[in-house]
PATORPA-573111 format. One record per residue (C-alpha): residue number from 1; x negated, y, z negated. Coordinates in Angstrom, 1 decimal. Last residue first. Example, Ala and Ser with C-alpha at 12.3 -4.5 7.8 and 13.67 -1.06 7.14 Angstrom:
(2,(-13.7,-1.1,-7.1))
(1,(-12.3,-4.5,-7.8))
//
This chain:
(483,(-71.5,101.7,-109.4))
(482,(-75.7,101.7,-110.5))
(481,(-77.7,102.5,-113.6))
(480,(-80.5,99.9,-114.2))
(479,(-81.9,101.2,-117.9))
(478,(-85.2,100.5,-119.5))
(477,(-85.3,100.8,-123.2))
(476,(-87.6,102.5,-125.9))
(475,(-88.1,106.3,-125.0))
(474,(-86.0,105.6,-121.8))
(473,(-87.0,104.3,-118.5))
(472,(-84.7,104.9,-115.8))
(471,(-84.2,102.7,-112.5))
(470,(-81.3,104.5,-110.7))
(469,(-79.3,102.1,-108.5))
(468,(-77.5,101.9,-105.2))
(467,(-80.6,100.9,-102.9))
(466,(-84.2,102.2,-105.0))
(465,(-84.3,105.7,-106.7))
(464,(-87.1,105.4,-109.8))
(463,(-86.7,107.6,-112.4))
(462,(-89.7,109.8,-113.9))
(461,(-90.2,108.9,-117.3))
(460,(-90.0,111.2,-120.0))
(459,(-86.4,110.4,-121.1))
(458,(-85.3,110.3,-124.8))
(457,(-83.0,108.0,-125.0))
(456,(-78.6,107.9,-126.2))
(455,(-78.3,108.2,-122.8))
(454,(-76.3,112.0,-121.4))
(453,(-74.9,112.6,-118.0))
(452,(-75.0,115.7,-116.3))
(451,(-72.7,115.9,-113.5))
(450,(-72.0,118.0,-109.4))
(449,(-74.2,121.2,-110.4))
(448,(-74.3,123.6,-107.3))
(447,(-77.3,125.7,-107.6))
(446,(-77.7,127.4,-104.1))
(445,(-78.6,127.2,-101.0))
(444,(-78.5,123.0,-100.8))
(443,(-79.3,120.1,-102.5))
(442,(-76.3,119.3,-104.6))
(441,(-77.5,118.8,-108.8))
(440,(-77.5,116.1,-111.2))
(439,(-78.2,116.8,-114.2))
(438,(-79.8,113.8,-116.2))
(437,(-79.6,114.4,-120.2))
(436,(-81.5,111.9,-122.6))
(435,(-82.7,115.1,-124.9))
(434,(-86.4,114.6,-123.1))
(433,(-84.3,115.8,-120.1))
(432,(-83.7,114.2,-116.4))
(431,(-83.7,116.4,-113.3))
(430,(-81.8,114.0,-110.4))
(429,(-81.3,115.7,-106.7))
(428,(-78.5,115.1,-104.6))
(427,(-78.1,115.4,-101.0))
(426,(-78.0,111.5,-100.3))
(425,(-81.7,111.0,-102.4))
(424,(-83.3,112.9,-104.9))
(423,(-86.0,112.8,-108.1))
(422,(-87.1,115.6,-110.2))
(421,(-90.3,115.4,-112.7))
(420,(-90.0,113.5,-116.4))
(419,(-91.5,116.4,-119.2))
(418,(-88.2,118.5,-119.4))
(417,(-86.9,120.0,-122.2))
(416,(-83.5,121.2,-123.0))
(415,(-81.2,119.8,-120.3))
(414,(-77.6,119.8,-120.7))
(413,(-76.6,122.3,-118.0))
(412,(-79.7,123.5,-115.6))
(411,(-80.3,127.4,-116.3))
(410,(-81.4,129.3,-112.8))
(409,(-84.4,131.2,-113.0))
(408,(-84.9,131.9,-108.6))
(407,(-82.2,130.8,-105.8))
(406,(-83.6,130.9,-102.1))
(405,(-86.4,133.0,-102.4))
(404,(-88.8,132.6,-99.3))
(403,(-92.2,131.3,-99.6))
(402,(-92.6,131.2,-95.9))
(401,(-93.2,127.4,-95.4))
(400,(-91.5,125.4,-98.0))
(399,(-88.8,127.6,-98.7))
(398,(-87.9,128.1,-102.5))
(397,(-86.0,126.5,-105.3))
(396,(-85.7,127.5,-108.7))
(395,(-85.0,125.5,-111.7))
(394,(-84.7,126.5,-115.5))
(393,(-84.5,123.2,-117.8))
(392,(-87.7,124.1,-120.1))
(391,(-91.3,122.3,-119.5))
(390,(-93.3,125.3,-117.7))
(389,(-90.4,126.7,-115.6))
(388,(-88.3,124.1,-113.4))
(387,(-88.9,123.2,-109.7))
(386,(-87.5,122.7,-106.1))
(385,(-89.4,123.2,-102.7))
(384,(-87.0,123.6,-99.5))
(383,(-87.9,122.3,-96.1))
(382,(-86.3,118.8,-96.2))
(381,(-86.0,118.4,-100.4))
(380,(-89.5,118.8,-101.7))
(379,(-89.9,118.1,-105.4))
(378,(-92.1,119.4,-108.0))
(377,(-93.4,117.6,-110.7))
(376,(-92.8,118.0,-114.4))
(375,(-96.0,118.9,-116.9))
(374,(-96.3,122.6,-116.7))
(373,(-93.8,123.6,-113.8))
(372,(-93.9,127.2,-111.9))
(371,(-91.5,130.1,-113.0))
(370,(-93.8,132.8,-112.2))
(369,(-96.9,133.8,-110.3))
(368,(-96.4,133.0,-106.8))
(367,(-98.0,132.1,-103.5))
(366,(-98.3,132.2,-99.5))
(365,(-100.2,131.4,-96.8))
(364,(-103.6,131.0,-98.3))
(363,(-105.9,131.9,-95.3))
(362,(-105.8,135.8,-96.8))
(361,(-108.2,135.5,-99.0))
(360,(-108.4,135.7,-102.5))
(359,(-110.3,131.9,-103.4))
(358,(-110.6,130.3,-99.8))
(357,(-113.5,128.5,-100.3))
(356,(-114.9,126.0,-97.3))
(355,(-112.4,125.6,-94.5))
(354,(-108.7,125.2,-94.6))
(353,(-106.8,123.0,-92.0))
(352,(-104.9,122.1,-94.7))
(351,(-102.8,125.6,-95.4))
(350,(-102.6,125.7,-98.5))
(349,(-99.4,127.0,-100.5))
(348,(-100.8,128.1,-103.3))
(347,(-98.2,128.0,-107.0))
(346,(-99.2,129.2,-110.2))
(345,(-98.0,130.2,-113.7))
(344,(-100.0,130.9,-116.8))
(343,(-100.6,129.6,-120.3))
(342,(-99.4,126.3,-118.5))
(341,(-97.6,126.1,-115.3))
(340,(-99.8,125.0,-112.9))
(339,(-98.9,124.0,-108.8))
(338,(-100.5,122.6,-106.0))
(337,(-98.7,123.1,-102.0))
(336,(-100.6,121.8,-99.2))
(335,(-99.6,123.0,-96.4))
(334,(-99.6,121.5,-92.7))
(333,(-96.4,120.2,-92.3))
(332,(-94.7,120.2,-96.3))
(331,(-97.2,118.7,-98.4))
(330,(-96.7,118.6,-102.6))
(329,(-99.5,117.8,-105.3))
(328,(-98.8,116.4,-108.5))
(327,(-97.8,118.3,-111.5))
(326,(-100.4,118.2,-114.5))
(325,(-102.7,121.0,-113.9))
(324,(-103.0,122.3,-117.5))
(323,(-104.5,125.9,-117.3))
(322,(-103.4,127.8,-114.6))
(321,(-105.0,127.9,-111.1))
(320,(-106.4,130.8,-109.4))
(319,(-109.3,128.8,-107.2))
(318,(-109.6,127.3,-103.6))
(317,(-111.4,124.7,-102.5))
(316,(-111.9,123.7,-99.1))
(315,(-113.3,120.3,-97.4))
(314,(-115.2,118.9,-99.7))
(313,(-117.2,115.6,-99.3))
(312,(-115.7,112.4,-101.0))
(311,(-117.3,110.5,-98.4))
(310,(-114.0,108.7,-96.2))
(309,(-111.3,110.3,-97.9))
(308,(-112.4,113.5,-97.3))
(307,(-111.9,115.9,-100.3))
(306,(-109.1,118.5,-100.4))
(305,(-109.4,120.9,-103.7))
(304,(-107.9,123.1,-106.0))
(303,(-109.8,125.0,-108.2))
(302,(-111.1,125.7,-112.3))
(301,(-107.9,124.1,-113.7))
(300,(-107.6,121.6,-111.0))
(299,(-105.6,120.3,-108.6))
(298,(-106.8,117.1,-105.7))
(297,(-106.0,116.5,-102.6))
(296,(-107.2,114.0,-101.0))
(295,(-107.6,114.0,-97.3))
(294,(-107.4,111.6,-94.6))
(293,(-108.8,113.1,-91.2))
(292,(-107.7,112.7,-87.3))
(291,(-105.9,116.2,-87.8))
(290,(-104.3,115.8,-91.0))
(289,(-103.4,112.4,-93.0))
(288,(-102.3,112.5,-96.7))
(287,(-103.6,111.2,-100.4))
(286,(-102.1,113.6,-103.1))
(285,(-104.1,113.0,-106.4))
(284,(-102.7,112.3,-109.7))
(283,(-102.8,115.3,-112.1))
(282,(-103.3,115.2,-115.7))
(281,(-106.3,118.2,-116.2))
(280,(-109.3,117.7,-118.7))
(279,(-112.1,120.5,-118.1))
(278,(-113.3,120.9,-114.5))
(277,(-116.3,120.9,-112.6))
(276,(-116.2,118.0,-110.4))
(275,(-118.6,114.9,-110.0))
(274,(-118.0,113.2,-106.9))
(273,(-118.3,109.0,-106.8))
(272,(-117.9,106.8,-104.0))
(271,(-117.1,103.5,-102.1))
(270,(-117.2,102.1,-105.8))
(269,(-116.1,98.5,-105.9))
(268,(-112.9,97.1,-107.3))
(267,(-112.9,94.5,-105.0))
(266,(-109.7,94.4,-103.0))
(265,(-108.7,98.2,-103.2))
(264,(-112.3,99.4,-102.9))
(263,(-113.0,102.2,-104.9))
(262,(-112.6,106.0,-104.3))
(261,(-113.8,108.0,-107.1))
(260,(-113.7,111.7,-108.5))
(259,(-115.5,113.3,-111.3))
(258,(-115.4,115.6,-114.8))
(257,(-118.4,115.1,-117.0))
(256,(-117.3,115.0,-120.5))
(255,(-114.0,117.6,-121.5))
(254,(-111.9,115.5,-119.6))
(253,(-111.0,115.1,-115.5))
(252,(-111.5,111.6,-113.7))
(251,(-109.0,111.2,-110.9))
(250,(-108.8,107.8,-109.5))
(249,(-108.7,107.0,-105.8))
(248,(-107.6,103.4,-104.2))
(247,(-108.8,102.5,-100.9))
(246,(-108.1,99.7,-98.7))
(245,(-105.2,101.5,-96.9))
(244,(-104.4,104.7,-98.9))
(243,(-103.8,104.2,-103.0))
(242,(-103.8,107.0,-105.8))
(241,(-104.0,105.8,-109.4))
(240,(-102.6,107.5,-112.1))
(239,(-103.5,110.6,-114.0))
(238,(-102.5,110.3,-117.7))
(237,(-104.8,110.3,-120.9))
(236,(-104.2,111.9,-123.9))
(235,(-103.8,115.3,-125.9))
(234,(-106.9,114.8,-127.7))
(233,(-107.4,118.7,-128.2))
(232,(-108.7,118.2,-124.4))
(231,(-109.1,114.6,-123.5))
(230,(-112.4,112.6,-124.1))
(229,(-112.6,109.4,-121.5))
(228,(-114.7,106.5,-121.8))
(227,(-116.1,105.0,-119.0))
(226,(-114.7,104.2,-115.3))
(225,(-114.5,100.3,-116.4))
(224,(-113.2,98.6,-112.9))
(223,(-111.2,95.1,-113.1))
(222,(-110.2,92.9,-110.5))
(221,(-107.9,90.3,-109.6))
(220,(-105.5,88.4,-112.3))
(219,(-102.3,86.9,-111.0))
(218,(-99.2,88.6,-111.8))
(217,(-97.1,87.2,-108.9))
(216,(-97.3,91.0,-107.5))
(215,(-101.1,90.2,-107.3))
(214,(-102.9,92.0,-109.9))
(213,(-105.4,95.1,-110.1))
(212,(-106.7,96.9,-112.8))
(211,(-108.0,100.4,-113.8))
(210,(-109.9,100.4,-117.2))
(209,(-109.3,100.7,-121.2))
(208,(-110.8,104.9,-121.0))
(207,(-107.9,105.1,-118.1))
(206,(-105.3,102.1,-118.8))
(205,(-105.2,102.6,-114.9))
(204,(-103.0,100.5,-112.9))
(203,(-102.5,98.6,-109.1))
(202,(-100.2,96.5,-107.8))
(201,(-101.0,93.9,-105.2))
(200,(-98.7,92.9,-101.4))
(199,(-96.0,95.3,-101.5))
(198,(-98.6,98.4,-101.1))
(197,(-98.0,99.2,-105.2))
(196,(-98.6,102.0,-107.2))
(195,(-99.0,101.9,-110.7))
(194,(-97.8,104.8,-113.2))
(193,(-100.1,106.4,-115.9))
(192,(-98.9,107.4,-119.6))
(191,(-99.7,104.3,-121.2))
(190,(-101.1,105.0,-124.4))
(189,(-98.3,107.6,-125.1))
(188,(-97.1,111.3,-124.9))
(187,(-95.0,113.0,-126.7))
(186,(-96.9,113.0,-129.9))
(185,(-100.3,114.0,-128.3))
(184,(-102.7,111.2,-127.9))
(183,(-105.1,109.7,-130.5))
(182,(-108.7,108.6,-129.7))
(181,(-111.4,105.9,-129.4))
(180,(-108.5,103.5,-128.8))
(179,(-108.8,100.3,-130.3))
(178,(-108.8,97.4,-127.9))
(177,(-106.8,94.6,-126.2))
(176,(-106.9,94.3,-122.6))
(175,(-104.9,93.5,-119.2))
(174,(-102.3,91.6,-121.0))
(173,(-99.9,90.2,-118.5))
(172,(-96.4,90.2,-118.7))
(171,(-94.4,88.4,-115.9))
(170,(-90.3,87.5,-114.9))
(169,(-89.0,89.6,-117.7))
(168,(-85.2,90.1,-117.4))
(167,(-83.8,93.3,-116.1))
(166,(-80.9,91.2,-113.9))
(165,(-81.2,92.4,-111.2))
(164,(-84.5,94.0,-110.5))
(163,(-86.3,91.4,-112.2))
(162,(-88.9,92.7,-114.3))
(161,(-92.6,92.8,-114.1))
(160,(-94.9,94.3,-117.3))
(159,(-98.5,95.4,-117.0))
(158,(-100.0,95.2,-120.7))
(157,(-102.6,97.2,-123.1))
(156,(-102.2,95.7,-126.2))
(155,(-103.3,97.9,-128.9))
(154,(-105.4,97.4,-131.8))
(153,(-105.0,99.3,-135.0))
(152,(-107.6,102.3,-136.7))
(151,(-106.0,105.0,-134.3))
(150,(-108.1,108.2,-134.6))
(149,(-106.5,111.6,-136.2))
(148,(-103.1,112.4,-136.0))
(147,(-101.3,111.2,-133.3))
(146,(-99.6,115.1,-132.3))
(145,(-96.0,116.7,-132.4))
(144,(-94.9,119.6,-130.3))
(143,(-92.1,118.6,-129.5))
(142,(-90.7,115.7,-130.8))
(141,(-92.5,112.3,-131.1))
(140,(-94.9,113.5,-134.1))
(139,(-92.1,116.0,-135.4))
(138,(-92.1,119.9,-134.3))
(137,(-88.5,118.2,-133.5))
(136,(-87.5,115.2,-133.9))
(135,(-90.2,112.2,-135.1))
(134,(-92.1,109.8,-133.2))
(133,(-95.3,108.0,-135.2))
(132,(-97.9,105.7,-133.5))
(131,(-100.8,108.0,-135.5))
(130,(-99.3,110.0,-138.2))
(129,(-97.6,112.8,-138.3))
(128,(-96.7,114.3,-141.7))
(127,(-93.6,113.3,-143.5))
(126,(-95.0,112.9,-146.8))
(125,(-97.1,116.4,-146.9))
(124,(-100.6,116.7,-146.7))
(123,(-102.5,116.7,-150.5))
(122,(-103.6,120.3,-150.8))
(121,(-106.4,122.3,-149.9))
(120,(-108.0,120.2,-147.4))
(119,(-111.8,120.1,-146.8))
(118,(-112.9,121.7,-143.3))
(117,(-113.0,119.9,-140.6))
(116,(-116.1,120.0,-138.3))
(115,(-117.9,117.4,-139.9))
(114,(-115.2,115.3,-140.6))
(113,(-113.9,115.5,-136.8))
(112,(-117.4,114.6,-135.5))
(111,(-117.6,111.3,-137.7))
(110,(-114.4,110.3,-136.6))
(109,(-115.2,110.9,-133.3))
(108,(-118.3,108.7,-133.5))
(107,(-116.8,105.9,-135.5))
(106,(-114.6,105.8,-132.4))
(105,(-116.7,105.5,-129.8))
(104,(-118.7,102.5,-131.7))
(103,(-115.5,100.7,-132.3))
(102,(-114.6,101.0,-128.7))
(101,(-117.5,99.7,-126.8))
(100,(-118.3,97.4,-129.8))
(99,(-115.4,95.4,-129.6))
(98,(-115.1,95.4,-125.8))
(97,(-118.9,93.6,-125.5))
(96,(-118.2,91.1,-128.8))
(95,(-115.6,89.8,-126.8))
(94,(-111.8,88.8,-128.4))
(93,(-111.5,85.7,-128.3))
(92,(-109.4,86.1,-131.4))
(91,(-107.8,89.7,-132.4))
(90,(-109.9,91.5,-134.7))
(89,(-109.4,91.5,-138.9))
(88,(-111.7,94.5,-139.8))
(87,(-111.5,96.8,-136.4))
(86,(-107.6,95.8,-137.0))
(85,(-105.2,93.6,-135.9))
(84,(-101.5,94.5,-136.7))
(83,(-100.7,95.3,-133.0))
(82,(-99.4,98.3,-131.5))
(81,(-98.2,97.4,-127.8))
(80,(-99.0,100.3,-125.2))
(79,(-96.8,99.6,-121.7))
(78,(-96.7,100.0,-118.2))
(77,(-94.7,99.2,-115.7))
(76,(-93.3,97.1,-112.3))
(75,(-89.6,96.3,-111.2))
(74,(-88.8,93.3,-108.9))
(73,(-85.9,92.7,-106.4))
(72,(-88.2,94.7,-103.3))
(71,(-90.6,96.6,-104.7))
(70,(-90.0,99.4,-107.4))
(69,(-92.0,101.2,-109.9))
(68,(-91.0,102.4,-113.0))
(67,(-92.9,105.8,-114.6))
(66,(-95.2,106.0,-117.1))
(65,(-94.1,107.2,-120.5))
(64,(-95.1,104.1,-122.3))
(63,(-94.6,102.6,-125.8))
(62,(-94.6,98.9,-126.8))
(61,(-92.3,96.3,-125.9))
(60,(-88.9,96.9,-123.2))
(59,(-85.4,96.9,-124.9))
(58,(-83.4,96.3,-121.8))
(57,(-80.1,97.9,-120.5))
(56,(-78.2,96.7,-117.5))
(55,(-76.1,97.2,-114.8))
(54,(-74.8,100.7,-116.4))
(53,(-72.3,102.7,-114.5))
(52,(-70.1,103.6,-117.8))
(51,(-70.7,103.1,-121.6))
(50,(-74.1,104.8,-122.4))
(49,(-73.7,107.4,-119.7))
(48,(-73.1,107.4,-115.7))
(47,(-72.1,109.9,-113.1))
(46,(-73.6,110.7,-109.4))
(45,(-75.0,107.2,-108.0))
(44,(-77.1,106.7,-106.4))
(43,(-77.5,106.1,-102.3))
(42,(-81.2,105.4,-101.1))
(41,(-82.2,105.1,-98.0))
(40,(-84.5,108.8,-97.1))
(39,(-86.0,108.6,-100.7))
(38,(-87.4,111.9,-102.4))
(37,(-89.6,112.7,-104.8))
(36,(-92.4,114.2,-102.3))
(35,(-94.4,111.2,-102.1))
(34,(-92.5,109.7,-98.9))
(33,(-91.8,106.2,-101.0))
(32,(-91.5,107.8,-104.2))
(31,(-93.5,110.5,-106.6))
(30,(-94.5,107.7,-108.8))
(29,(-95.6,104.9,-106.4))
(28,(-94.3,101.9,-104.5))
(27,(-90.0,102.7,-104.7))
(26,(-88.8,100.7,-102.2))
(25,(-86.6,101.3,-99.2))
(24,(-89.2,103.4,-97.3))
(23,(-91.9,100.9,-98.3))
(22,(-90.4,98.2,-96.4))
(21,(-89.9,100.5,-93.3))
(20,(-94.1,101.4,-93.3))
(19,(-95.1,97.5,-94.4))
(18,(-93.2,96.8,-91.5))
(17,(-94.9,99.6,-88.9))
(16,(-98.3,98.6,-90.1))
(15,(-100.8,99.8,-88.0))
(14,(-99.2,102.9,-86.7))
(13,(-97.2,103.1,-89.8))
(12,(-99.9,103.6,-92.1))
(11,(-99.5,106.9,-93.2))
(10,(-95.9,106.1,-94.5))
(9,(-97.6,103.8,-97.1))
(8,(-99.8,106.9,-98.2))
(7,(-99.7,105.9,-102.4))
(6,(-99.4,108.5,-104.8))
(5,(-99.7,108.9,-108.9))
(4,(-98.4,110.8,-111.7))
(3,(-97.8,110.4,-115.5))
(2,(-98.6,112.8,-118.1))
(1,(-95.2,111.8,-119.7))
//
């Protein structure tokens, strides 16, 4: 679900033409090879479902709603394994240092939630959410649902590498075992976060559990703890990592102090550290090149901001957000393009050769107030920006640079609810549902739907688009869809 992250391969051309072209046919990061959603080399195909068009199906362990990434014949992801090890009967070798850290965080939250709560009235129903359950609708996996309360079971928290053909497990490695300090919404997970990959070491945030790095063999590097991290209404953790060069950036926004952080790619070292004023948001920063500076770019509740790569200094800001700020960040020329959807609906187009605060002036170039995304993405197709209302199956599509109309509220076939973002490639574009519906739709003027194809999954994973294939996780299997 709250899963989003971007990594500036196509920056580096000029250094590293190869790395450039290898990344083009890959899939490194969650919003693809030219962070926008869309791949320039890959064909797809059009129809599938359970029976028809599919390589291969795995059962994958655990629960994740980050996305797939690919890199040449292997597939990288995250997962959340429940264990039956408890605070009482710990895992072995397990250090007295991680025990504590988490224990101690979530005695505290528990404590907090029974002073605060009133007694119940009644004995709660049978069918109640609890923690690690996924029901249907209103249900704890539905919409709507919650984990109840603070998880009392150890998790494995584990990176995962498949092979591309044939979807068996080449590597799993168990970056830690803990107890969470807190529960998640019910449609979301413990590993919500995508990696992001330069084709020589992934990277991975377990968040409050730490960001990680491994060679693509699966061997060990480096480990950063960032803290522990308090969500809003315990909704869960998401933001992914964001990688340029030697740097990788993670977004740090909860209801503690909010901050920002660039660390070194091959150590794990802080370059730098911002602190920002905002409440929890789920967006993965948007790392991009503009007149002989790197920016990141960065949404938030209270503002939108560019930072410089190089210091973490500001380089404009500008506020009128919604609440939420999930989707990632879109640039078409020289805008920057953030978008909220939640209690509210917002959508600046930045110009990125902004200056300072630009709140209500007239340097935004253009914006809107309806239809915008709460959790999905957008995409950018060429010069045209695509994207559905809040989280329901109703797309519009506008010009990039003048914020011209070109279809507005349109109803996609099939799809319900949409939490995974749009992918496209060969003129089509890919909007899968939490029902297990994909439409498929023509890029173009107007909505031209060319299939929707139903899985028998839930899908809140945004695909992957890599040579003839579609890489989609589902809510318990990972599919290889291809002619």
């Amino acid at each position: 679900m709250w899963r989003h992250v971007c990594l500036t391969i196509a920056l580096l051309a000029t250094t590293h033409p190869t790395l450039a072209d290898e990344a083009a046919t890959n899939w490194p990061n969650f919003r693809g090879p030219e962070f926008t959603g869309i791949s320039s080399t890959a064909k797809p195909p059009t129809a599938w479902s359970e029976t028809e068009n599919i390589k291969w199906k795995v059962e994958l362990p655990g629960q994740g709603s980050g996305s797939p990434i690919v890199w040449g014949d292997r597939i990288y992801l995250q997962t959340a394994i429940k264990t039956d090890y408890t605070a009482e009967n710990p895992p072995e070798g397990l250090s007295l240092k991680t025990m504590r850290r988490f224990h101690l965080v979530a005695n505290e939250r528990l404590l907090a939630q029974a002073e605060s709560t009133p007694a119940p009235q009644s004995t709660p129903p049978a069918d109640r959410p609890r923690e690690g359950r996924r029901g249907g609708r209103g249900g704890g996996g539905g919409f709507g649902g919650f984990e109840i309360g603070t998880p009392t079971n150890y998790y494995q928290f584990v990176v995962i590498c498949l092979d591309r053909k044939t979807g068996k497990t080449l590597w799993q490695q168990v970056a830690i075992q803990a107890i969470p300090h807190e529960g998640h919404h019910g449609t979301a997970s413990f590993a919500s976060s995508t990696p992001v990959t330069d084709g020589k070491n992934i990277y991975l945030s377990f968040g409050s559990r730490g960001v990680y790095s491994y060679t693509m063999d699966g061997e060990f590097r480096w480990k950063k703890d960032l803290g522990i991290m308090r969500t809003r209404h315990m909704f869960g953790e998401g933001s992914s990592p964001a990688l340029h060069g030697d740097t990788l950036v993670i977004n740090w926004d909860h209801e503690g102090q909010s901050f920002i952080t660039a660390l070194d790619a091959n150590t794990g070292e802080t370059k730098w550290k911002v602190d920002r004023d905002e409440e929890t948001t789920w967006n993965t920063p948007l790392i991009l090149e503009h007149d002989g500076k790197t920016q990141v770019v960065v949404n938030g509740m209270n503002r939108a901001r560019g930072y410089d790569l190089e210091n973490g200094e500001i380089i404009w800001e500008c506020g009128g957000q919604a609440m939420g700020a999930v989707p990632t960040p879109l640039v078409y020329k020289n805008l920057a393009f953030l978008m909220t959807g939640h209690r509210g609906a917002a959508l600046y187009a930045i110009p990125l050769s902004s200056k300072g605060d630009i709140t209500d002036t007239d340097q935004v170039a253009w914006k809107l107030d309806q239809d915008t995304p709460y959790v999905p993405s957008p995409l950018l197709y060429e010069d045209q920006l695509y994207f559905t209302k809040s989280n329901n199956g109703i797309l519009s599509c506008y010009k990039a640079e003048t914020g011209e109309q070109v279809f507005k509220a349109q109803r996609l076939p099939g799809i319900d609810m949409i939490y995974s973002s749009p992918v496209g490639a060969d003129g089509k574009i890919y909007f899968a549902g939490r029902n297990g519906a994909t439409s498929v739709v023509k890029h173009g003027s107007e909505l031209e739907i060319l299939a929707t194809n139903q899985l028998d999954e839930a899908i809140d994973a945004t695909p992957a688009l890599v040579g003839n294939e579609i890489i989609i996780r589902g809510e318990k299997s990972l599919y290889c869809i291809g002619e």
